[in-house]
DOZA-265078 format. One line per 4 residues: number of its first residue (from 1); their letters; for each residue x, y, z of C-alpha. Coordinates in steps of 0.2 Angstrom, whole numbers, always signed. Layout:
<sites>
NUM = A = X,Y,Z | ...
</sites>
This chain:
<sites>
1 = XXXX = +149,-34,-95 | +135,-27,-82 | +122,-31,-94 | +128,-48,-99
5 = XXXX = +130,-53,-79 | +111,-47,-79 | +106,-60,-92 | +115,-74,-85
9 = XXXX = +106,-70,-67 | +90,-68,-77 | +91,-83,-86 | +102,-98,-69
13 = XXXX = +86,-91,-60 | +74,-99,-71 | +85,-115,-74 | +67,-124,-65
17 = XXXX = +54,-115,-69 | +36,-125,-64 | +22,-130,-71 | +2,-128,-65
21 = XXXX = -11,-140,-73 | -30,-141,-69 | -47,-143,-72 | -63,-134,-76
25 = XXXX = -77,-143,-69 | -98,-135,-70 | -109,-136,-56 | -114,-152,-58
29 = XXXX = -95,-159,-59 | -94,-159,-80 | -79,-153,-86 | -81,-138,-96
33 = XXXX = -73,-134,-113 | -68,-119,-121 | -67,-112,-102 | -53,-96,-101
37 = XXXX = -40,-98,-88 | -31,-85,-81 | -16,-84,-72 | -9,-67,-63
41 = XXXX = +4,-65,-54 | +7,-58,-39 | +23,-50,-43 | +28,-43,-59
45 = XXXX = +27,-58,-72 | +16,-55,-87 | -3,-61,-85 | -6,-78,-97
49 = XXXX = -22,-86,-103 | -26,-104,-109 | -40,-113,-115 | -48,-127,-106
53 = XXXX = -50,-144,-117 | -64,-154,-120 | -59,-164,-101 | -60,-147,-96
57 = XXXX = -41,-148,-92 | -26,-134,-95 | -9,-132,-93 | +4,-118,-90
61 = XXXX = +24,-123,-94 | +37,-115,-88 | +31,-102,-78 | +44,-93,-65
65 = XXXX = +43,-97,-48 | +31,-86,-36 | +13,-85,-31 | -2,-84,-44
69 = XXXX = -21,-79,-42 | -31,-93,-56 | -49,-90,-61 | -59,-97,-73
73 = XXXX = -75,-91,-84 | -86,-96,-97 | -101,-89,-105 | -116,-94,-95
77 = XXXX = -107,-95,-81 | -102,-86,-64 | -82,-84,-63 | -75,-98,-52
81 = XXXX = -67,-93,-35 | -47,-88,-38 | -37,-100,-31 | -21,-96,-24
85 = XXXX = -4,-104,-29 | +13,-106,-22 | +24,-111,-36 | +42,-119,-32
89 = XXXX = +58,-119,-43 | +53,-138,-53 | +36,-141,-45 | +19,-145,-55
93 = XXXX = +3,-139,-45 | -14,-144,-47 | -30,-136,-45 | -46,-138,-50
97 = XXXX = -60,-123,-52 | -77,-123,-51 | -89,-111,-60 | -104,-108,-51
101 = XXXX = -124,-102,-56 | -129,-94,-41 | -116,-88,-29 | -105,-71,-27
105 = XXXX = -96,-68,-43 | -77,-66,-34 | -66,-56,-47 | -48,-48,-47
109 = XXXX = -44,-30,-50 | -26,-22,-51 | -32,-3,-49 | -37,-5,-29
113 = XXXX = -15,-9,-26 | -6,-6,-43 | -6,-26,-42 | -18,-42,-44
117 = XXXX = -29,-45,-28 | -47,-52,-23 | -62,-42,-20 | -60,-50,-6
121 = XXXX = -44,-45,-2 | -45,-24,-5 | -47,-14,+8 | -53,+1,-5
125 = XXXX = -70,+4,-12 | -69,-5,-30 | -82,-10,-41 | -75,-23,-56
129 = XXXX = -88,-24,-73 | -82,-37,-82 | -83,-41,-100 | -98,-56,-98
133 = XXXX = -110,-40,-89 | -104,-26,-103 | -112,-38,-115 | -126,-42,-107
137 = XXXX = -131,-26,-104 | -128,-22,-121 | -116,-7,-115 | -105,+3,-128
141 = XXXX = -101,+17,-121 | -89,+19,-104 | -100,+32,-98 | -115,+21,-101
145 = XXXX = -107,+9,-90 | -103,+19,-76 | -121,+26,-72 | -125,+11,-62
149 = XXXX = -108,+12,-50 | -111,+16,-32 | -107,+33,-28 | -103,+39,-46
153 = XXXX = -114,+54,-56 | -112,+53,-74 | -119,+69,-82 | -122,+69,-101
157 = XXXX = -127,+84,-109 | -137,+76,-125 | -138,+60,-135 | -125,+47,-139
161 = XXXX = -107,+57,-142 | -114,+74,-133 | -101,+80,-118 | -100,+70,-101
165 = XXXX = -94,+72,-85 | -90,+60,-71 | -89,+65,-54 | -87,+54,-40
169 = XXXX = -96,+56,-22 | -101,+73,-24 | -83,+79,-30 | -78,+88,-46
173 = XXXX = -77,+80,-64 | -57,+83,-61 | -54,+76,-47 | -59,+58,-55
177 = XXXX = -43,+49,-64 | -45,+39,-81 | -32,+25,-82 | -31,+13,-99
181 = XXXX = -19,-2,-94 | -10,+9,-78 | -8,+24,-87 | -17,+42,-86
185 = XXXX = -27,+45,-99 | -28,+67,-98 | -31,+79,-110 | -16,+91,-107
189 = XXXX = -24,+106,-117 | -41,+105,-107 | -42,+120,-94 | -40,+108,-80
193 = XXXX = -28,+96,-89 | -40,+80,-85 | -49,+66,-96 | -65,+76,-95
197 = XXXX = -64,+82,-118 | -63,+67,-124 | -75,+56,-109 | -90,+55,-122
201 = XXXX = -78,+47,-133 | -71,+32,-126 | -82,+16,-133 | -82,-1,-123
205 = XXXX = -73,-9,-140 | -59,-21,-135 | -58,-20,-114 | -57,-37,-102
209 = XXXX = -65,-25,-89 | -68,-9,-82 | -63,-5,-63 | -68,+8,-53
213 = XXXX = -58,+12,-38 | -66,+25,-25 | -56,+35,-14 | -41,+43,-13
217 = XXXX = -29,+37,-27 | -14,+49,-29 | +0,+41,-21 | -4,+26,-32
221 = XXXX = -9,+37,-49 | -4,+54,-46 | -13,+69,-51 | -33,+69,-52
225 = XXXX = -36,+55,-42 | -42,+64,-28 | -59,+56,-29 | -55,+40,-37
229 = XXXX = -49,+33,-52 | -58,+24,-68 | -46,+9,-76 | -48,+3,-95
233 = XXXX = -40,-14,-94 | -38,-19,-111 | -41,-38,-116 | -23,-48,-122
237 = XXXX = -29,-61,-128 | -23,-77,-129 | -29,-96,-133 | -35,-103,-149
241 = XXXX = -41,-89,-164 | -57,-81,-156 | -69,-66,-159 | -86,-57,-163
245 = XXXX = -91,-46,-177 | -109,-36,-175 | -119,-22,-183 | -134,-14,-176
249 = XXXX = -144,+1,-178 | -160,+10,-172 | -167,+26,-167 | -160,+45,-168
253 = XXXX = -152,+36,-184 | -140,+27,-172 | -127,+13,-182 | -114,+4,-175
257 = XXXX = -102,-11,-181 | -89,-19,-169 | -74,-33,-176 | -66,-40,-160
261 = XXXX = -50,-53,-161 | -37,-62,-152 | -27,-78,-150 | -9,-83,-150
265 = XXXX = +4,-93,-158 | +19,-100,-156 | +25,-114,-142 | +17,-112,-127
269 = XXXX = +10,-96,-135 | +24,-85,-133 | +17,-71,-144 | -4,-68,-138
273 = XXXX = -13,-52,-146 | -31,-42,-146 | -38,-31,-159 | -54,-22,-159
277 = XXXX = -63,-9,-169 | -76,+1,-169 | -86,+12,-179 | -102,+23,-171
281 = XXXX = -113,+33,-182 | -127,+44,-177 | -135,+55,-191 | -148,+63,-182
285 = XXXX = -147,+63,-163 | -159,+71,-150 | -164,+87,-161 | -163,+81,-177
289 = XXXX = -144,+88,-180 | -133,+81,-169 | -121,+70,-181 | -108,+58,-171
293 = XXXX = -95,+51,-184 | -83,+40,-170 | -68,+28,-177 | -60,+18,-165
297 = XXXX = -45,+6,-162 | -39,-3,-148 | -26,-18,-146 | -13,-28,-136
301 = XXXX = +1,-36,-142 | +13,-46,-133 | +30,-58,-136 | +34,-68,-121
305 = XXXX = +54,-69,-124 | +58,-83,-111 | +48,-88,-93 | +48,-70,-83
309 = XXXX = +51,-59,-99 | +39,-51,-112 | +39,-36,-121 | +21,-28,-125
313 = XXXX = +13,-15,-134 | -1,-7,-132 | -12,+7,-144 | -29,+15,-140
317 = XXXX = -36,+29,-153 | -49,+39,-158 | -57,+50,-172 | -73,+60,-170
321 = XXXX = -84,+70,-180 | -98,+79,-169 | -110,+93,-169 | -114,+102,-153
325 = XXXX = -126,+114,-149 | -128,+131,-141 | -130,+135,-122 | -147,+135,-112
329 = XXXX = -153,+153,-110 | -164,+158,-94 | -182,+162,-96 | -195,+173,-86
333 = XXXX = -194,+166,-69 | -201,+174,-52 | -190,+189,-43 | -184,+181,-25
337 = XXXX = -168,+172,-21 | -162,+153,-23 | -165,+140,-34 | -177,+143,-50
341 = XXXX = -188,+127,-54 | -184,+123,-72 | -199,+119,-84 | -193,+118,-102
345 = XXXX = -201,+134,-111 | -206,+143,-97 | -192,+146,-84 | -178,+141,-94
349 = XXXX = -175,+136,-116 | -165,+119,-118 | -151,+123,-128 | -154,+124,-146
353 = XXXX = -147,+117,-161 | -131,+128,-170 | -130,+119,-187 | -113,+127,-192
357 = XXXX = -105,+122,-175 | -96,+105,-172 | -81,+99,-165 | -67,+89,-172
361 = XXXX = -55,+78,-162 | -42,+64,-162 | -32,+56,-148 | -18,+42,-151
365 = XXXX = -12,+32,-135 | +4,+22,-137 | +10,+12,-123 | +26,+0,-122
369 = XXXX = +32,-12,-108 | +46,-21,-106 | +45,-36,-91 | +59,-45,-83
373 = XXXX = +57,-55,-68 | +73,-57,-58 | +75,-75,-48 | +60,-78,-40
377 = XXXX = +58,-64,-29 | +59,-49,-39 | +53,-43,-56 | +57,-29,-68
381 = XXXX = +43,-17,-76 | +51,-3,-88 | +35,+4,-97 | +31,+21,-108
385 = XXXX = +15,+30,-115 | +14,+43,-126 | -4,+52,-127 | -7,+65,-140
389 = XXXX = -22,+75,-140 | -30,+87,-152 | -48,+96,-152 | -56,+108,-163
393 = XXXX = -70,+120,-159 | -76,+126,-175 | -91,+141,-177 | -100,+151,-189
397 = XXXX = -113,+165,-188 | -128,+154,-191 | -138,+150,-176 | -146,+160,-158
401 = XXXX = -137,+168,-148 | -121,+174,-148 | -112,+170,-166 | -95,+175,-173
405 = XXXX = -97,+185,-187 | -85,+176,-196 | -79,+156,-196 | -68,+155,-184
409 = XXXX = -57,+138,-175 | -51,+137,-158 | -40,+123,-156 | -32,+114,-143
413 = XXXX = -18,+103,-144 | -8,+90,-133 | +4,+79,-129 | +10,+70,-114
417 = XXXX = +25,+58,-113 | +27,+46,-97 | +41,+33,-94 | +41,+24,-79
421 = XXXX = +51,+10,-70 | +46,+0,-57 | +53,-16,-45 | +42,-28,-38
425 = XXXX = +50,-39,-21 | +42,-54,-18 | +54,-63,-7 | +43,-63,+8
429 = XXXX = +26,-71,+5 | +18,-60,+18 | +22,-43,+10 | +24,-35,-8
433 = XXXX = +36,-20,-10 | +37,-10,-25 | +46,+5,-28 | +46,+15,-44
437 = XXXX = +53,+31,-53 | +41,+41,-66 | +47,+53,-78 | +35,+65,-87
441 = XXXX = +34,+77,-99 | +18,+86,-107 | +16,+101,-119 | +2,+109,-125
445 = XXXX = -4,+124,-140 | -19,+133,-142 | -21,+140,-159 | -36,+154,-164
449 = XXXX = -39,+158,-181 | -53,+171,-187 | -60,+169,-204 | -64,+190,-207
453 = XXXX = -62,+192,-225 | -52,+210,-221 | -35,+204,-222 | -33,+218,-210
457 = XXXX = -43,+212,-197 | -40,+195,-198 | -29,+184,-186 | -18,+168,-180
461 = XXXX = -13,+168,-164 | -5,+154,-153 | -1,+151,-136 | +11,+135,-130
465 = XXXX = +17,+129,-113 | +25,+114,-105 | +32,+108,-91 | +42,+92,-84
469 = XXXX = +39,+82,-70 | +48,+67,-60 | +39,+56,-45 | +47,+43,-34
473 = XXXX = +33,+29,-27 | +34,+16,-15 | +22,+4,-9 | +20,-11,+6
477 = XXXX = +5,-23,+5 | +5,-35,+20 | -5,-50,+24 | -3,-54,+41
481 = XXXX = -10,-69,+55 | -16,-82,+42 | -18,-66,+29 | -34,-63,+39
485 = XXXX = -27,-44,+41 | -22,-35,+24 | -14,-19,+25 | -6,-8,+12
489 = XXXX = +3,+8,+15 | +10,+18,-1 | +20,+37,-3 | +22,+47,-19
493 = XXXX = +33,+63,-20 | +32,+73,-38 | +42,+89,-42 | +38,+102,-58
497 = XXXX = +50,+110,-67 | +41,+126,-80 | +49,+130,-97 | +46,+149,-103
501 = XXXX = +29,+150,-111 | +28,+154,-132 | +15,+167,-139 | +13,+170,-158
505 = XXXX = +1,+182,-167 | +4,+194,-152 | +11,+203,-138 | +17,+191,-124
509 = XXXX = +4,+192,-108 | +18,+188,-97 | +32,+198,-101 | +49,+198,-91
513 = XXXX = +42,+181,-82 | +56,+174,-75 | +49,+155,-71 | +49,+145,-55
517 = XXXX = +47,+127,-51 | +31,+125,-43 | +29,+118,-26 | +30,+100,-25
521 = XXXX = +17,+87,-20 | +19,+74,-8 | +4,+60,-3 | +1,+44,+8
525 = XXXX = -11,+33,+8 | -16,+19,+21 | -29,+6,+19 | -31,-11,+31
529 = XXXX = -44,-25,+33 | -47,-40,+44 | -56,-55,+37 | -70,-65,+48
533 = XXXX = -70,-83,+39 | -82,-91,+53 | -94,-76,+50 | -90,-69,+30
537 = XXXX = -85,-54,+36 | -73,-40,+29 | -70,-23,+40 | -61,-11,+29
541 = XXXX = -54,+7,+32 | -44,+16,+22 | -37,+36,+22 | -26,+45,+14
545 = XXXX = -21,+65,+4 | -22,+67,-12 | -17,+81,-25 | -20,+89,-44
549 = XXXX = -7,+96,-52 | -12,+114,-60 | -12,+111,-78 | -1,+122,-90
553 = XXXX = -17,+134,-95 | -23,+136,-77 | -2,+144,-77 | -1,+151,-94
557 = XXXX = -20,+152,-99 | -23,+166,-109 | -36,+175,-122 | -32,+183,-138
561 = XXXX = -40,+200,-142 | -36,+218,-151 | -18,+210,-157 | -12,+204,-137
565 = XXXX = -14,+191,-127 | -20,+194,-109 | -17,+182,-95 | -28,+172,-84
569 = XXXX = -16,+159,-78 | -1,+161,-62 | +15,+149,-66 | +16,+151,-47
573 = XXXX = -1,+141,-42 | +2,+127,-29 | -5,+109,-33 | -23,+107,-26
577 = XXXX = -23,+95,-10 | -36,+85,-2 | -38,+74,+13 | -53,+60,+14
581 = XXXX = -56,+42,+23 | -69,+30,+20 | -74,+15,+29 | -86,+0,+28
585 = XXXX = -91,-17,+31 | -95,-31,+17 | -102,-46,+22 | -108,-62,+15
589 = XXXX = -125,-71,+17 | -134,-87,+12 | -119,-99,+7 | -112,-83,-2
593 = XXXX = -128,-79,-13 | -129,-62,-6 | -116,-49,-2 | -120,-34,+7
597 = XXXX = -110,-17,+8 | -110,-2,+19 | -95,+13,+19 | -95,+30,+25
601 = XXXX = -86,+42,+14 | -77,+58,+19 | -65,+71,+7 | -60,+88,+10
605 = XXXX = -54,+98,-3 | -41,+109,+5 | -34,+117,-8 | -40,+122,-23
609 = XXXX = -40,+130,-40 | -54,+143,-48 | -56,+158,-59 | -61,+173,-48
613 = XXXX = -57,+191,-48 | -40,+198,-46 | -33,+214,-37 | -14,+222,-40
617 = XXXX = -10,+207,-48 | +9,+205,-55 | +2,+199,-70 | -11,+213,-71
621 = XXXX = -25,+201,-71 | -43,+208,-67 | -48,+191,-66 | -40,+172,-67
625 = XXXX = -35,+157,-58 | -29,+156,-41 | -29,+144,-26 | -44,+147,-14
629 = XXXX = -50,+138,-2 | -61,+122,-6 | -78,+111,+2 | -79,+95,+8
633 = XXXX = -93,+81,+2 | -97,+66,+13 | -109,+52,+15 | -113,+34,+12
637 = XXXX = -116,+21,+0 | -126,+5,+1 | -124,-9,-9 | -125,-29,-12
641 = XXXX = -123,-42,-27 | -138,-55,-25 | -139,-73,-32 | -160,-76,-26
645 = XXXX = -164,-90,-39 | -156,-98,-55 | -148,-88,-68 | -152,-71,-59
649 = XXXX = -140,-58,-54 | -146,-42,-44 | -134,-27,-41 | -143,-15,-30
653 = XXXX = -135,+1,-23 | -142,+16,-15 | -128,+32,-11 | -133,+47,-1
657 = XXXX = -122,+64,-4 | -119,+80,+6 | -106,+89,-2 | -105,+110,+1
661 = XXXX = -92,+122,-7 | -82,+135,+3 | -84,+149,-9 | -102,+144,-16
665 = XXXX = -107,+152,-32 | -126,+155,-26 | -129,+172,-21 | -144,+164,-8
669 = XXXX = -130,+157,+3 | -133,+141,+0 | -117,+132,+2 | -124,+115,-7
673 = XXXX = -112,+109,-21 | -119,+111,-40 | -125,+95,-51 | -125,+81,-41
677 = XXXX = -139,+70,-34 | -142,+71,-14 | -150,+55,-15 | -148,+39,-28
681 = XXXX = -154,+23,-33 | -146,+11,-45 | -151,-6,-50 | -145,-16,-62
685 = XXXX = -154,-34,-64 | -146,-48,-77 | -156,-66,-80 | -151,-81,-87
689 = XXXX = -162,-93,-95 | -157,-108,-100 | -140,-108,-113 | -146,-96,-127
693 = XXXX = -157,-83,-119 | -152,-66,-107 | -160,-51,-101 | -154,-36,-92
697 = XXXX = -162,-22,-83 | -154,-7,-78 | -162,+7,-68 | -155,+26,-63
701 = XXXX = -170,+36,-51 | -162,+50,-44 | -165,+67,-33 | -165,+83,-39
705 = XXXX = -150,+93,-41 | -143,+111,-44 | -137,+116,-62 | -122,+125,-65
709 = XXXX = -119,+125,-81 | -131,+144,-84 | -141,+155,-73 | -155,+166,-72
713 = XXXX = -150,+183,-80 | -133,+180,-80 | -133,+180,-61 | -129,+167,-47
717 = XXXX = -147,+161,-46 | -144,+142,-53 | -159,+131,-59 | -166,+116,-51
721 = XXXX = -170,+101,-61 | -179,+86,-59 | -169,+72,-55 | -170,+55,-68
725 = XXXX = -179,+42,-69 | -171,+32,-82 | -172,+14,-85 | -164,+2,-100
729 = XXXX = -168,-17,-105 | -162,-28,-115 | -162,-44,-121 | -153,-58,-134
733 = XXXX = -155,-74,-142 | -141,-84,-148 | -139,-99,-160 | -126,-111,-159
737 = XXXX = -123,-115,-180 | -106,-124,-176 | -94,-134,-160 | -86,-115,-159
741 = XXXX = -96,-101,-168 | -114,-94,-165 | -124,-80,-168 | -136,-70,-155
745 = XXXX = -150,-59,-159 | -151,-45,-149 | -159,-28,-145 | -163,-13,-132
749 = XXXX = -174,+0,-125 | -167,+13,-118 | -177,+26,-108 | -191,+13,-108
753 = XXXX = -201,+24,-95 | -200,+37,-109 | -195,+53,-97 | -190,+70,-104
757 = XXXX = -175,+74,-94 | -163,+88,-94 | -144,+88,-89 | -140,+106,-88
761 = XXXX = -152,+113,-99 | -146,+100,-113 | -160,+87,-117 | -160,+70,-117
765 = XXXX = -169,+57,-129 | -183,+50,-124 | -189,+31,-129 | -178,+25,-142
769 = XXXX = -172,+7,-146 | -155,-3,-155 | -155,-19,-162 | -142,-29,-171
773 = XXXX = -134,-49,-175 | -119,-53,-168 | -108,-67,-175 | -97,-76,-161
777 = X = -82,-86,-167
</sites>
């Protein structure tokens, strides 16, 4: 009877829905065809897409009442402005959007609030790349596309495929978040439980846009985003039958295909859907021997039951194949302390090939959502992700230094399973509340198997964990006197609960362990803004703590040797907690052709976790994890989006680092954080010119910074290594053959300036180029 009475309020409170119609005009006043139109709403509702016609109009039916953000883009062309729209039970409202060539691109992101707004409107740090700048800079690879993102250090140890690290203003690679579509995307069996395994995976294949949100996350995203957080939002498609198919290849014997689709069908196109996929192959790589064999798959899919209501789906995967090299090794360097200059054969030896090592790996992530709006004040978000995991690290004797005598696999095995429900209340126009429950539940298994041909000597061994966790969120975002001041203020409280830790192949490491919950973790976070329209100004603060849960092997972690396991984890370890604030200006120049940035960032970490030595442990550990104390990392990022002249887009950024460690590893004591850059410049510039011909240029010159991944004799002298000086550019051509289809020529350089640059001791390619056709439908 409850659930019936649910329907029938659901279904009296769209009994008028309204309607929003437009145009889609270019700078000159044409209408524009083929434009896409989005419409997000501010609550809850599902996001729809339309097609413009060839009088450049569009219309949306039956849409619930509320309050919308509308934009417009076309290839070409910058987005238009998003236009605001109040939509009463029965109205029709009309709007018409421009699309401009040289003014500020104005974009939405969801990952600043958990909920659509303006740049304009975020009081956080967020960079938005959108799907028009991935392809014109001919970007593949999430990792590639990062490098250019104020106050971000990507760090990748070798060609396409090898192992990558993103750290975010001068923080740890864990302490940055991966979301696809709202959802962590962590690799539960990894030492620290984050995305960090599977980062050099994740290929640019079927993604509207990638958003970066610096600053603390946590009360929004939970664990990990102390730093920030990095959000795949995944294209769903919509409009008439559209897509690309493109192959390509080059040097290090680099090939690539890509097959991107969407549409939808049905009245008023109730059912819209996405599909991408993506093969990379890479027979050679930087020494010769480093094989990448990547199969991926991503897609949307989603029924629009009646106005308000939709039910999607949503699947992400992976399979790789890759062969990975051995570690750096020291080489004769000068007695003294500190830092040792690293020259490639002389102070240190890159890392050498290991031709019977490689890793496999797979991850499938399945999300489901269910969306109901209530009236039009309210909606209705039920949603669920499972995310499975699994690596394999997989060794023989051949190759330098330390080998196994025997093959031998390590794997490491995961699976995480999230449901969450969350209300949206709209019935003020000034404020949006939401409130939400999340229930989690992740497991993980690390299996060892030695190939010793002695039966006797030979072994299995396995060590599982998991745990369960549930959070309560809520959130207020305000916009206040003529929505010139915009404030948001959010809370998060999570609790653990442990389950008793399974060992097989040996004796258990943590025998009589009577398990505890762990202690919970509680974060808030404030951010506020006041608008100057006479001036084009934006202040902007925003503050808040932040946390990372321990992960099951930091509390269960343990080695298998002899015929017994022997711990390095504590099931007692606290969360690790953070405080940090940052705080800017952005203001706009020239009739909005330039926009210029300025924040000053500050984090302290706390609390945190590390491996150190151990005495009168319970667990009779000589050395494991343990919460310590942490650093802090500050400074300030410059940057600005310029239109100069026609066509011409420049992103300039310039981010300057201080970030010291509490317990520093160096033995000079030095407190100066390892791996990232004091000092860098970014630049990425993007020219149109005419309809059928881009170029893009994209530059990374950087300080020099401390290693940490070896150093000199086994000791706490770290190497320094020459910062990069890495630059890419390409370029297309493309050929209208029909009213909807085309095909562009296109190709790029990469390390143009030809630099021999070392992450970590692992070499990087120098001068190497793609090229390829792509068919556009």
């Amino acid at each position: 009877m409850k659930t019936s009475l649910f329907f029938l309020c659901s279904l009296s409170a769209f009994a008028q829905t309204a309607s929003l119609t437009g145009r889609i005009l270019d700078p000159g006043q044409s209408p524009i065809e083929n434009a896409t139109v989005r419409v997000f709403p501010r609550g809850g509702s599902p996001l729809q897409t339309s097609v413009s016609s060839a009088e450049g109009g569009f219309r949306f039916e039956r849409l619930p009442p509320g309050e919308y953000l509308v934009q417009a883009t076309a290839r070409g062309l910058e987005a238009s402005d998003a236009a605001s729209v109040l939509l009463e039970p029965g109205s029709t409202e009309t709007v018409t959007l421009t699309l401009a060539l040289q003014k500020v691109r104005e974009r939405i992101t969801v990952t600043a609030e958990n909920s659509p707004l303006t740049l304009d409107e975020a009081a956080k740090s967020v960079t938005v790349i959108d799907r028009g700048e991935l392809d014109r800079r001919q970007i593949y690879a999430l990792s590639d596309a990062l490098k250019t993102v104020p106050g971000m250090r990507v760090l990748q140890a070798g060609g396409p495929g090898a192992f990558t690290q993103i750290m975010t203003r001068g923080l740890r690679q864990v302490d940055t978040a991966v979301l696809i579509d709202g959802f962590r995307f962590r690799d539960v069996a990894a030492p620290q439980g984050d995305a960090t395994g599977f980062l050099s995976d994740l290929l640019v294949i079927n993604a509207d846009r990638l958003e970066v949100l610096r600053g603390s996350g946590s009360s929004l995203y939970g664990t990990n985003a102390i730093g920030g957080a990095v959000q795949v939002v995944t294209d769903q498609g919509g409009g008439p039958f559209h897509g690309e198919v493109l192959g390509e290849g080059g040097g290090l014997g680099f090939a690539r295909g890509l097959a991107r689709f969407g549409g939808g069908a049905g009245h008023d196109q109730r059912f819209v859907y996405s599909v991408g996929l993506a093969h990379l192959n890479v027979s050679r790589g930087v020494d010769g021997q480093d094989p990448v064999h990547n199969t991926s798959g991503q897609l949307w899919a989603q029924y629009r039951l009646r106005p308000g209501s939709a039910i999607s789906a949503r699947y992400f995967g992976n399979d790789l194949l890759l062969g990975t090299n051995g570690t750096p090794q020291a080489g004769v360097v000068p007695p003294g302390n500190g830092p040792v200059r690293a020259i490639p054969g002389v102070t240190f030896f890159p890392a050498a090939n290991d031709p019977d090592r490689r890793r496999e790996s797979n991850f499938n992530s399945t999300m489901l959502r269910w969306t109901e709006q209530l009236g039009d004040w309210a909606s209705f978000r039920a949603s669920y992700q499972a995310m499975l995991s699994n690596r394999g690290d997989i060794n023989g004797p051949v190759g330098t230094g330390f080998q196994p005598l025997y093959r031998s696999v390590s794997g490491f095995n995961g699976r995480i399973d999230t449901a969450q429900g969350r209300v949206d209340i709209t019935r003020w126009r000034t404020h949006l509340l939401s409130a939400g429950y999340e229930w989690e539940r992740e497991a993980f298994g690390s299996p060892s198997f030695n190939g010793d041909p002695d039966p006797s000597s030979r072994f299995a061994a396995e060590a599982k964990g998991s745990q369960r966790s549930s959070a309560v969120f809520v959130q207020d975002q305000m916009r206040l006197f003529q929505e010139r001041l915009l404030l948001s203020v959010s809370g998060r409280w999570q609790g653990f609960s442990l389950n008793q830790p399974q060992f097989t192949g040996g004796a258990p490491a943590y025998n009589g362990l009577v398990v505890q919950s762990p202690p919970t973790a509680l974060t808030g976070d404030a951010a506020i803004a006041y608008l100057v329209p006479s001036t084009g100004t934006k202040l902007r603060a925003h503050a808040g703590n932040s946390y990372r849960a321990p992960s099951l092997y930091e509390r269960f972690g343990t080695f298998f040797f002899g015929g017994d396991f022997f711990p390095l984890g504590d099931p007692r370890l606290s969360p690790e907690r953070a405080v940090g604030f940052d705080a800017g200006v952005d203001q706009y120049f020239a009739s909005n052709r330039l926009r210029m940035s300025a924040t000053y960032f500050y984090t302290r970490l706390q609390s945190v976790i590390a491996f150190g030595n151990l005495r009168n442990d319970p667990f009779g550990r000589f050395g494991g994890y343990l919460n310590t104390g942490g650093g802090l990392a500050r400074g300030v990022e410059l940057s600005a989006e310029a239109k100069p002249w026609r066509g011409m887009t420049l992103l300039p950024s310039y981010t300057y680092t201080n970030a010291d460690e509490r317990n520093s590893i160096l033995t000079d004591g030095s407190v100066r954080a390892i791996r990232y850059y004091p000092h860098t410049f970014q630049l990425v510039a993007m020219q149109q010119i005419g309809r059928r011909t881009q170029v893009s240029f994209d530059l990374l010159a950087a300080s020099d910074y401390v290693s940490g991944s070896f150093f000199v004799g086994g000791g706490s002298r770290p190497f320094l290594f020459d910062g990069p000086r890495q630059a890419n550019l390409a370029g297309s051509y493309t050929i209208p053959v029909s009213d909807r289809a085309s095909l562009e020529f296109y190709g790029r350089v990469l390390n143009i300036f030809n630099q021999t640059y070392f992450e970590d001791g692992f070499q990087n390619p120098k001068a190497w180029a793609v090229g390829g056709l792509k068919f556009l439908f």
